[in-house]
N, C-alpha and C positions, 0 to 999 in steps of 0.2 A: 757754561754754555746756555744762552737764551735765546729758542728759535724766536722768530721774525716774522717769518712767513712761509706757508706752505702750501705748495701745486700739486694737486693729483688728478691724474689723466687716467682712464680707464682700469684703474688699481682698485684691488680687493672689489669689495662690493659698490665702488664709484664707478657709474659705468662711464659715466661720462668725464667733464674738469669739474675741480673744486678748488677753488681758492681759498684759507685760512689764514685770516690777519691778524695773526699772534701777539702783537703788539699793542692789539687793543684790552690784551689782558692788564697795562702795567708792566712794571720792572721790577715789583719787590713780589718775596715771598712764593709760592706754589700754584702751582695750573692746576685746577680738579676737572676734570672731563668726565660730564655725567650724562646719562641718559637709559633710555630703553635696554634691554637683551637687543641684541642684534640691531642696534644702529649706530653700528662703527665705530664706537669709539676705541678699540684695538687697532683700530684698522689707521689710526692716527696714530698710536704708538708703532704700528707696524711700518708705515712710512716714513716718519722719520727717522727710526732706526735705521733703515733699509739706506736710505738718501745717505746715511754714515756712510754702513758699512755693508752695502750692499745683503742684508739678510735681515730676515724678520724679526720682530722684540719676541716671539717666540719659538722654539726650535722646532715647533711643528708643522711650519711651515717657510715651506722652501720656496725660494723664489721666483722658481719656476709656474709654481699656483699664485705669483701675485696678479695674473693679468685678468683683469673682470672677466665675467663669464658672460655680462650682460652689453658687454664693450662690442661698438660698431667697428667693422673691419678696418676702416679708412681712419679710426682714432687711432694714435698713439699710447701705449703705455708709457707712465714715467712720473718720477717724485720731483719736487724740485723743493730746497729747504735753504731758506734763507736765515741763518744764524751770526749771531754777536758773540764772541770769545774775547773776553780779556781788552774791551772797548774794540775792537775790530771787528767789521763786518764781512763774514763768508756767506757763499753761496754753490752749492753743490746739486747737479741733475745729473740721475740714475735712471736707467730703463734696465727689467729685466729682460731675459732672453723669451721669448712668443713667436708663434707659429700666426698668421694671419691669413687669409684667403681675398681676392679679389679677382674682379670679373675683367678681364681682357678686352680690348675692343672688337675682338672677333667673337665673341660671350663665351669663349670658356674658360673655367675656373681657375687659378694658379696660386699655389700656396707655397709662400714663402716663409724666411726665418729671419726676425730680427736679433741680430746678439745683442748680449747685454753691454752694455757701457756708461761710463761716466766720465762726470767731467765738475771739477773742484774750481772756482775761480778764486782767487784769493784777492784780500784789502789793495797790496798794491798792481790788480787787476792781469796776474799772470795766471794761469789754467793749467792746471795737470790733469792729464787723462788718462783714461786705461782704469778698469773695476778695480783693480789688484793698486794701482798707484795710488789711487784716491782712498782707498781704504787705508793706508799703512802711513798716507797723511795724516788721514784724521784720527789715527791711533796715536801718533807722536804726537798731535796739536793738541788732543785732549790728555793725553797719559791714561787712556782707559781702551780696552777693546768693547767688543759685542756683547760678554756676558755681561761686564763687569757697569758697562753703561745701563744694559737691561734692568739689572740689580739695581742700581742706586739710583739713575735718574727718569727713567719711566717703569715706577713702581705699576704695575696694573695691579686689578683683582686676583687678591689672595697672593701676590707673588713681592709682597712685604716680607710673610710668615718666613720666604725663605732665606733674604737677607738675616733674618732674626736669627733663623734657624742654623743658618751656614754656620761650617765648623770656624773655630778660631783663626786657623791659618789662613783659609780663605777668606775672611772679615779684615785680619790683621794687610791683606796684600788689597783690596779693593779703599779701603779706608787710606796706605800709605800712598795709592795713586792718590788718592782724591784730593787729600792734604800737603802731597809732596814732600813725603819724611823719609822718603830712600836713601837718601842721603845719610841721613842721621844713623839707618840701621847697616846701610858700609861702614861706617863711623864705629857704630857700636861692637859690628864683627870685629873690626881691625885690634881696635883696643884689649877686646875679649883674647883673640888669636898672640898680640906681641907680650898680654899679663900671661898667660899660660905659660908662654917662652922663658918670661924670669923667672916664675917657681920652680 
């Protein structure tokens, strides 16, 4: 999976939009995303993750704290991530669920609730909606969920040590998504299961 391009509206510490044109990175090799303490660059892992799979690349935050603090009422929250899988181009936009406040024509205040929703466009230009549908797409399109993409493909700070560190069986199951040897280890049970049967 190689993002493309990425939209953030009112998220994390963006108060405002921000467009990133991924693509000016190249197509070989790793993204480094460097900078200051506190000037976002989580906050880029944490949107594209989220644009997946509706939740943040880390479990400490919930999505319900993704909507800027410093976000004007009348802006919108939402991710929007434009990725290449396997030569095909997707495109997925996320909004979490926010509470917003606006002024009435008659001036008093009225605060409403936006739910969260998304919406997956896919290469031959059909749409699946719904947070729960979109997500369980791009589970099956990638063969990886939320930990397991966290882990391998948006390593942040310090959070290498714990692919390193993970126990075996958990290495041995995010490594056979990622390579697509499930197969071989049904293969391998079956054979193990029908040799025990002849001795």
């Amino acid at each position: 999976m190689r993002p493309l391009k990425l939209k953030i509206s009112a998220f994390g510490p963006y108060a405002g939009f921000t467009e990133l044109d991924l693509e000016k990175l190249g197509t070989n090799g790793i993204y480094l995303i460097t900078g200051d303490t506190g000037a976002g660059k989580t906050t880029i892992f944490d949107a594209i993750t989220y644009a997946l799979y509706g939740e943040a690349s880390g479990s400490e935050r919930q999505p319900d704290m993704l909507r800027s603090q410093y976000a004007d009422d009348k802006d919108d929250t939402f991710v929007e991530l434009e990725f290449e899988f396997q030569g095909s181009v997707y495109k997925i936009r996320r909004n979490p669920e926010y509470t917003y406040t606006r002024e009435l024509k008659n001036g008093t205040i009225k605060t409403s609730k936006k739910t969260a929703d998304a919406e997956m466009t896919w290469p031959d230009g059909h749409i699946t909606v719904k947070s729960r549908n979109v997500t369980q797409e791009v589970e099956n399109l990638l063969g990886l969920d939320r930990e397991q993409f966290s882990q391998i493909s948006m390593i942040a700070q310090g959070d290498f040590m714990k692919l390193l560190l993970a126990d075996t069986k958990q290495r041995q199951n995010i490594f056979r998504e990622i390579f697509k040897t499930r197969y071989y280890q049904v293969l391998q049970d079956k054979l193990k299961t029908e040799s025990g049967a002849l001795s």
